[in-house]
C-alpha positions in Angstrom: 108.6 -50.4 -143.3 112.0 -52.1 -143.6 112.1 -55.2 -145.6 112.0 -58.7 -143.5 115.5 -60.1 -143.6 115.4 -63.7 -145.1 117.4 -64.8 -142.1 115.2 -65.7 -139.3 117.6 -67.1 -136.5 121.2 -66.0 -136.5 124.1 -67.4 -133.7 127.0 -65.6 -133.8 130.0 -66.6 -131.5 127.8 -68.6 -128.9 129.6 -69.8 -125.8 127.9 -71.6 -123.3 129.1 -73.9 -120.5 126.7 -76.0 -117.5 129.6 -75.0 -115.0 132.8 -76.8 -115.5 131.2 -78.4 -119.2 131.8 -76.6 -122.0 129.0 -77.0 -124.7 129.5 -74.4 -127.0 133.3 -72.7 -127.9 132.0 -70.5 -130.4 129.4 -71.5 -132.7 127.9 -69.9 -135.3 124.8 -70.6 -137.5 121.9 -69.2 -139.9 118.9 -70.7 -140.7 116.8 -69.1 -143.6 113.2 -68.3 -143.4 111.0 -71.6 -144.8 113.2 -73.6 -144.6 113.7 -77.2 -142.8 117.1 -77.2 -141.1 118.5 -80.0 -139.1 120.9 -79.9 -136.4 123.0 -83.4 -136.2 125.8 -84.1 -133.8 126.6 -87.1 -131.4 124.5 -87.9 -128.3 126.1 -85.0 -125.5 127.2 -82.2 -128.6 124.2 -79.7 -127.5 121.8 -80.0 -129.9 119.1 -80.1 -127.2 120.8 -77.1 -125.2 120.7 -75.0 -128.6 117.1 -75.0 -128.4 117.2 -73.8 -125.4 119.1 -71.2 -126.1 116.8 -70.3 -129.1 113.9 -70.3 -126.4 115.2 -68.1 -124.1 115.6 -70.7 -121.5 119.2 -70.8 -121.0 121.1 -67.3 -121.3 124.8 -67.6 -123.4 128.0 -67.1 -121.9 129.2 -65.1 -124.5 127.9 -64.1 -128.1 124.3 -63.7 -129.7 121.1 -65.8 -130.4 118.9 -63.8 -132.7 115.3 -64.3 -133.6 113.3 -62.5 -135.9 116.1 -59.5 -135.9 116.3 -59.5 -131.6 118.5 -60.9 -129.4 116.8 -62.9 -127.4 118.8 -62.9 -124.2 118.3 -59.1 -123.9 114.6 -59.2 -124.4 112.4 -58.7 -121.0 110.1 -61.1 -120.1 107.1 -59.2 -122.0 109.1 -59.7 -124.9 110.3 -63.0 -123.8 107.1 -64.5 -123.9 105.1 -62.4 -127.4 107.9 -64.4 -129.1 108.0 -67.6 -127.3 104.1 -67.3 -128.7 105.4 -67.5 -132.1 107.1 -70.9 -131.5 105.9 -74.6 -131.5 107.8 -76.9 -129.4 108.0 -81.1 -130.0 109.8 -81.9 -127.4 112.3 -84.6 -127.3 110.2 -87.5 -125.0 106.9 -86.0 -126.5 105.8 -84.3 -123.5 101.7 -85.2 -123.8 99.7 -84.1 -120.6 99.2 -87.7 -119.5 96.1 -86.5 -117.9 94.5 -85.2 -120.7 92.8 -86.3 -123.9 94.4 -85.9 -127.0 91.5 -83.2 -127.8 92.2 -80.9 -124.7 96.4 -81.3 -125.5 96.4 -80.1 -128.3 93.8 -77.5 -127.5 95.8 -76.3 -124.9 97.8 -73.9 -126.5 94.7 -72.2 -128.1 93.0 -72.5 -124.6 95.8 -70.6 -123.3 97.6 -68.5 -125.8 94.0 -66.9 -127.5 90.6 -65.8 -126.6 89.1 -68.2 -129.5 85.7 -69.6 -128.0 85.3 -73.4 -127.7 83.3 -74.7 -131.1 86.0 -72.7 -132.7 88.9 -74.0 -130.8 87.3 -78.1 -131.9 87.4 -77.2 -135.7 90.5 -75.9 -135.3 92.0 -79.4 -133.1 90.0 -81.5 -136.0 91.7 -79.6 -138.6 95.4 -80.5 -136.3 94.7 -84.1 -136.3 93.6 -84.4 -139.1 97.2 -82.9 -141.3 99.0 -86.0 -139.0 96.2 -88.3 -140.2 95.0 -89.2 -136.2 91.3 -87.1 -136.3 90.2 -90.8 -134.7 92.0 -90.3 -131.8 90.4 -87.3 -130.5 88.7 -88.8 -127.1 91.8 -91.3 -126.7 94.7 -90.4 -123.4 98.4 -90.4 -123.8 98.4 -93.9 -122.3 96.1 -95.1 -125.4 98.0 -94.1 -127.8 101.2 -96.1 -130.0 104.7 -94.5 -129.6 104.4 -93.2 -133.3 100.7 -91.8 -132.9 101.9 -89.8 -129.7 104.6 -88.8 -132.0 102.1 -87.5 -134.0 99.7 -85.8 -131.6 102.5 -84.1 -130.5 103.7 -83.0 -133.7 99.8 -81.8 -134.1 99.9 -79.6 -130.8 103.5 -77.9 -131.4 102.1 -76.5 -135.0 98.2 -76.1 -133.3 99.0 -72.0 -133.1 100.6 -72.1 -137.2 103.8 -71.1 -135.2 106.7 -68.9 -137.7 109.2 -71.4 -136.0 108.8 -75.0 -135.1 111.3 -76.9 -132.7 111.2 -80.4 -133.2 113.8 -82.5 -130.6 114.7 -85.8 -131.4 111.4 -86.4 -133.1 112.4 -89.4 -134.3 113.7 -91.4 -130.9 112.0 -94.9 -130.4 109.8 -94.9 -133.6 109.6 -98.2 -136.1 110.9 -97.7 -139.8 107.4 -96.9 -141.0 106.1 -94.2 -138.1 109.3 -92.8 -138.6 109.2 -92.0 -142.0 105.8 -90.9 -141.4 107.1 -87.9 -139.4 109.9 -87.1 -141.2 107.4 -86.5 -144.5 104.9 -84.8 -142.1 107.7 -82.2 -140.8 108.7 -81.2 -144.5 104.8 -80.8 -145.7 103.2 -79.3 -142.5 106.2 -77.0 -143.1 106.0 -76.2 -146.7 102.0 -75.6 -145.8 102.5 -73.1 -143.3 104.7 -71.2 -144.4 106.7 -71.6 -141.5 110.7 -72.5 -140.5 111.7 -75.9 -138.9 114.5 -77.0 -136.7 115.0 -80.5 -136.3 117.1 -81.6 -133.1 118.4 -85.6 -134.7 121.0 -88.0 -134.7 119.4 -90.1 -137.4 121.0 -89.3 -140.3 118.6 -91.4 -143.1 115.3 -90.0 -142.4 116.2 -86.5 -141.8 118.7 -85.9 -145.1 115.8 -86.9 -146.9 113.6 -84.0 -146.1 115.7 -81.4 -144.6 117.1 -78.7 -147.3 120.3 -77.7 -144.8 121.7 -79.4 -141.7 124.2 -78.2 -139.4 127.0 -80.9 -137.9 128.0 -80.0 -134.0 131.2 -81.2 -132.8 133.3 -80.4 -130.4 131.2 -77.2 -129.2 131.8 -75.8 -132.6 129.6 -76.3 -136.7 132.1 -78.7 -138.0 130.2 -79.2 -141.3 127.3 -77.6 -143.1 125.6 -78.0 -146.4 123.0 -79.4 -148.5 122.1 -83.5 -148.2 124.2 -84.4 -150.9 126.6 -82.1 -150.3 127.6 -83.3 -146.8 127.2 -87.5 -148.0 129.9 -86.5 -150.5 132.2 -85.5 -147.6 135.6 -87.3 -147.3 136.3 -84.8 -144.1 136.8 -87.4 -140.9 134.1 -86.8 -138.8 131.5 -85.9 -141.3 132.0 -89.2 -142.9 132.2 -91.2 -139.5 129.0 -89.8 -138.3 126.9 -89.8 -142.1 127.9 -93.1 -142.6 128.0 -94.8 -139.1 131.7 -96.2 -139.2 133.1 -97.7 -136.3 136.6 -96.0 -136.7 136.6 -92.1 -136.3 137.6 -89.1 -134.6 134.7 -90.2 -132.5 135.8 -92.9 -130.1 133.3 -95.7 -128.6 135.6 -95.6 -125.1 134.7 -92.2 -122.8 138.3 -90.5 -122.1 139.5 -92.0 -118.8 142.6 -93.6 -116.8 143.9 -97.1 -119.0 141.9 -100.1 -117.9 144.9 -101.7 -116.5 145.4 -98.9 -113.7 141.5 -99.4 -112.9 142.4 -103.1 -112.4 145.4 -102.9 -110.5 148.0 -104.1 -113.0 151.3 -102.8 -113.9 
């Protein structure tokens, strides 16, 4: 047997455009099995559309996406979909079936994905809720529930198969101090108790420095900065220390590139 390679996703060279809109000019990346890796950039850099590229969704211009050893863009769909299996997905506005119980979301998966018969399939959605601390929820619908419990049941339904890679976008969006550090420590221990890899899609830069052992900086279409929390904070590069520390004056302007705001008004 050939040893398992301690990379589990590799991007080499990645371009990737939505027509005219370049999102990617050559970006490259590793992320290490175990470990929890963020992915931090400005609202619009792609962090959203690299998942998607991880999944299989969207197909690169040019360059690789490799999971587990394959390239995922030249697997078929049989192959597509035995890995897509393999991955847990929090996705970015939650995405709860609003028209089922908490119970049946998160059983979903199982329902779907396995031939597990029901009184197993309830142990295992007691055993879900009960790792993000919501087992009282179980008969409660999406509408029910706070922003940071939904939060949470979704984080409980993309690990509900112990996926090897979990996806988490913007997990963080719209949550209070407290529920927010409440995720962020629930990412780094459900990962650390599954064994499992994490990817965490974020622009808040607090929370997810605290729990993440890499993170990857997108600018520009390209990894401007990578590293270690405290190895990043330390930076005196431009953008890095715009964007860590939330200054006003950057690279990064407030004002979207457009004609001077004197021409749009009709003077001079």
């Amino acid at each position: 047997m050939e040893p398992i390679s301690e990379t589990l996703i590799e991007i080499e060279d990645l371009h990737f455009s939505f027509g005219e809109k370049k999102v990617f000019n050559g970006i490259n990346l590793r992320i290490a099995r175990g470990k929890v890796v963020a992915i931090l950039g400005v609202g619009g850099s792609g962090k959203s559309t690299l998942l998607r590229l991880i999944g299989g969704q969207l197909r690169p211009d040019s360059g690789s996406v490799k999971v587990n050893g394959r390239v995922v863009h030249e697997l078929d769909q049989t192959e597509l979909y035995a890995m897509r299996r393999q991955l847990g997905v929090m996705f970015q506005a939650g995405g709860l079936f609003s028209d089922l119980s908490v119970f049946d979301n998160i059983a979903f998966p199982m329902r779907e994905l396995t031939d597990l018969p029901e009184e197993l399939i309830y142990d295992l959605v007691l055993m879900k809720l009960h790792s993000v601390g919501l087992r009282g929820t179980i008969d409660l619908m999406p509408n029910e529930l706070s922003g940071g419990m939904a939060r949470r049941v979704a984080l409980a339904r993309a690990i509900a198969l112990d996926p090897m890679l979990a996806m988490y976008d913007e997990p963080f969006a719209g949550l209070d101090p407290i529920s927010l550090n409440v995720i962020a420590q629930l990412i780094r221990r459900l990962n650390d108790a599954l064994g499992g890899t994490s990817i965490v899609v974020t622009y808040d830069v607090s929370e997810s420095l605290k729990v993440v052992d890499y993170a990857y900086l997108i600018h520009n279409g390209v990894v401007e900065a990578e590293g270690e929390s405290a190895e990043l904070l330390a930076s005196a590069e431009p953008f890095v220390d715009q964007f860590l520390h939330a200054r006003a004056n950057g690279p990064v302007p407030f004002h979207m590139k457009t004609v001077p705001y004197q021409a749009d008004l009709g003077i001079g």
